[in-house]
C-alpha positions, 0 to 999 in steps of 0.5 A: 500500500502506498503513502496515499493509501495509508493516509485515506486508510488512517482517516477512515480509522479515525472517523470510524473511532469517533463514530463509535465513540458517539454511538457509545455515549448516546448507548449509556444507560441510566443508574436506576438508583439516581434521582428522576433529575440525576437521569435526565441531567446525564442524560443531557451530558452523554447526549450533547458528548455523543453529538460532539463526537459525531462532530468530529466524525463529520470534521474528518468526512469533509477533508475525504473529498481532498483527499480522495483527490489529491491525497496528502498533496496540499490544494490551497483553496480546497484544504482552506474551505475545509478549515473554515467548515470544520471550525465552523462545525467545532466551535458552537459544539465546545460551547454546547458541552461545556453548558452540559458539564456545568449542566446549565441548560442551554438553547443550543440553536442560538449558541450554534447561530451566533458562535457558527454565523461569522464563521459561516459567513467567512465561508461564504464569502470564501467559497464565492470570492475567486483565491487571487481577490481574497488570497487567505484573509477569511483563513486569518480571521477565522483563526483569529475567530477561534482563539478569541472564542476559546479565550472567552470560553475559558473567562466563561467557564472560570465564573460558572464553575464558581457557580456550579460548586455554589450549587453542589455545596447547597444540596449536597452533603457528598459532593466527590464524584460531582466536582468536576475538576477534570474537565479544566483538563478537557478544555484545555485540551480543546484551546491545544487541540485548536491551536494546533489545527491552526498551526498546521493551516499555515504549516502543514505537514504529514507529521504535525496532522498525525500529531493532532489526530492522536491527540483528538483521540486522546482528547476524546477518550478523556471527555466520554470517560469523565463524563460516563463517570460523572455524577450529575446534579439532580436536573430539578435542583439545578432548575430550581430558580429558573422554574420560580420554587424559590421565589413562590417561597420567599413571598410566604416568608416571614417579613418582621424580624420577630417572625424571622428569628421566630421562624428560625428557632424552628428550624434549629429546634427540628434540626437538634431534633432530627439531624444533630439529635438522631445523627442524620448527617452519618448518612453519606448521601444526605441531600437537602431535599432529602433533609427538608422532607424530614423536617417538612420545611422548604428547601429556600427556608433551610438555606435560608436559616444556614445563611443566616448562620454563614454556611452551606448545606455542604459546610454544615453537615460536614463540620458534625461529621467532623466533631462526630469523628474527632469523638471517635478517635478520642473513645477509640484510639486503636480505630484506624482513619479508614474506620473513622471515615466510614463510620463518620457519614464519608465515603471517601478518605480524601474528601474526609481528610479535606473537610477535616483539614477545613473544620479543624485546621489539621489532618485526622491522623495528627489529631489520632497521633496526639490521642495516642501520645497522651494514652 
């Protein structure tokens, strides 16, 4: 087989890698024992992946007709549509799953429109202007087009990750499996993964394509396995804002100071009562809904009443986690950290050894060592 037929063969691979790859992830199944909200919030994350993956499928189809043609011998005018379209094509699909990760929900026609329409329009005007009138200025602009997109997705997605562990420390007492961490990862990958598709527009060799075909694959392969492993939001917690839950609350809420501190020593009666009381917060996937069903007040009230309080849902189960643990090593010197965190409502000892660390501005086992010093 010769160099040109290797090149085609490679391609097909790869299209076909990203075919199944998307196939996959529009495949997953939903874990029964998640909320209704957890299924459709992963349900939109696997979802707007596999279409991303389809994506990049249809990016490598249209350089086919090229090469088919000319193989790896470069045309100008054709290999710079091809640019122009496949950009035009990515750039709205990054936005689309960045919005899935952070699960926000996203009117994806709109995002598409007004990321896709400059690029659409320089692809036009390509298509249409004869090469010697427009040389390669719409190439120049749509490259200058990718690196401000990814420069605002990055700013965009710095703010709505601030947001989104605003959120997850709200409802959730557990929040590892839910942070997403990774995903900083993924897009830089993506601004990478841009910057050197536009490098080899205006340096192309055989090398450097290979090069950004291996770490599309690479790329790709991160992103499905995070996003398979993702805990998701429940999709109704999330929403909970937009579909106007709290505001409905917070006109029935007390409005005299009095009512209020009234209103509020209620709220910590029921939670000695029930979460301190009967060692609630030993349940490691304790929510706040969950809670406010238990109490049977309103999810806004409790994080009203916390607020007040200067903590979250996240801060204040975790810190009587905490002092339940702190008591356990002081009963049971000989009880291991392993033990300690398990019976303490944590699942995971790196999460328990964070929140310790935050509550008690030391690690668990140098309160254990300082336990068995006075043994």
């Amino acid at each position: 087989m010769d160099s040109n037929g290797i090149y085609l063969l490679l391609y097909f691979c790869v299209i076909l890698f990203f075919v199944i790859l998307g196939c996959y992830m529009l495949a997953q199944r939903d874990n029964i024992l998640s909320t209704h909200g957890e299924q459709e919030a992963k349900r939109r994350m696997t979802n707007s992946v596999g279409f991303f993956m389809f994506v990049w499928a249809l990016q490598c189809m249209v350089y086919l007709p090229s090469i088919l043609r000319y193989g790896y011998e470069e045309t100008q005018k054709g290999y710079d549509l091809c640019f122009l379209v496949t950009v035009m094509l990515n750039t709205p699909s990054v936005f689309v799953v960045m919005h899935s990760i952070l699960q926000k929900k996203l009117k994806a026609l709109k995002w598409i429109g007004i990321i896709g329409l400059p690029f659409l329009a320089l692809t036009t005007w390509h298509i249409i202007t004869p090469a010697e009138l427009s040389g390669r200025l719409p190439i120049y602009i749509a490259a200058v087009l990718v690196v401000i997109d990814m420069a605002y997705l990055f700013i965009r997605y710095i703010s709505e990750y601030r947001i989104y562990i605003q959120r997850i420390k709200t409802e959730y007492s557990e929040i590892s499996g839910r942070e997403i961490t990774w995903a900083w990862s993924c897009f830089a990958g993506f601004a990478l993964q841009s910057l050197l598709y536009i490098l080899y527009q205006f340096y192309w060799s055989v090398v450097v394509e290979y090069v950004y075909m291996a770490f599309s694959i690479i790329n790709a392969t991160y992103l499905c396995y995070c996003v398979c492993h993702q805990k998701p939001l429940d999709s109704g917690v999330v929403e909970e804002k937009v579909a106007g839950n709290d505001a409905m609350e917070e006109k029935s809420e007390p409005k005299a100071e009095e009512e209020q501190k009234e209103f509020y020593s209620v709220i910590e009666e029921k939670l000695e009562a029930l979460c301190e009381g009967k060692m609630l917060y030993l349940e490691p996937d304790l929510t706040r809904e969950s809670l406010c069903l238990r109490l049977s007040i309103g999810r806004t009230y409790l994080s009203m009443y916390l607020s007040s309080r200067g903590l979250t849902f996240y801060q204040y189960i975790n810190s009587l986690r905490v002092d339940y643990a702190v008591n356990l090593m002081q009963d049971n010197p000989g009880m291991s950290i392993r033990e300690v965190c398990e019976l303490s409502g944590f699942r995971s000892q790196t999460t328990f050894r964070k929140v310790f660390q935050e509550v008690m501005g030391c690690l668990p086992s140098e309160i254990k060592s300082k336990n068995n010093l006075h043994e």
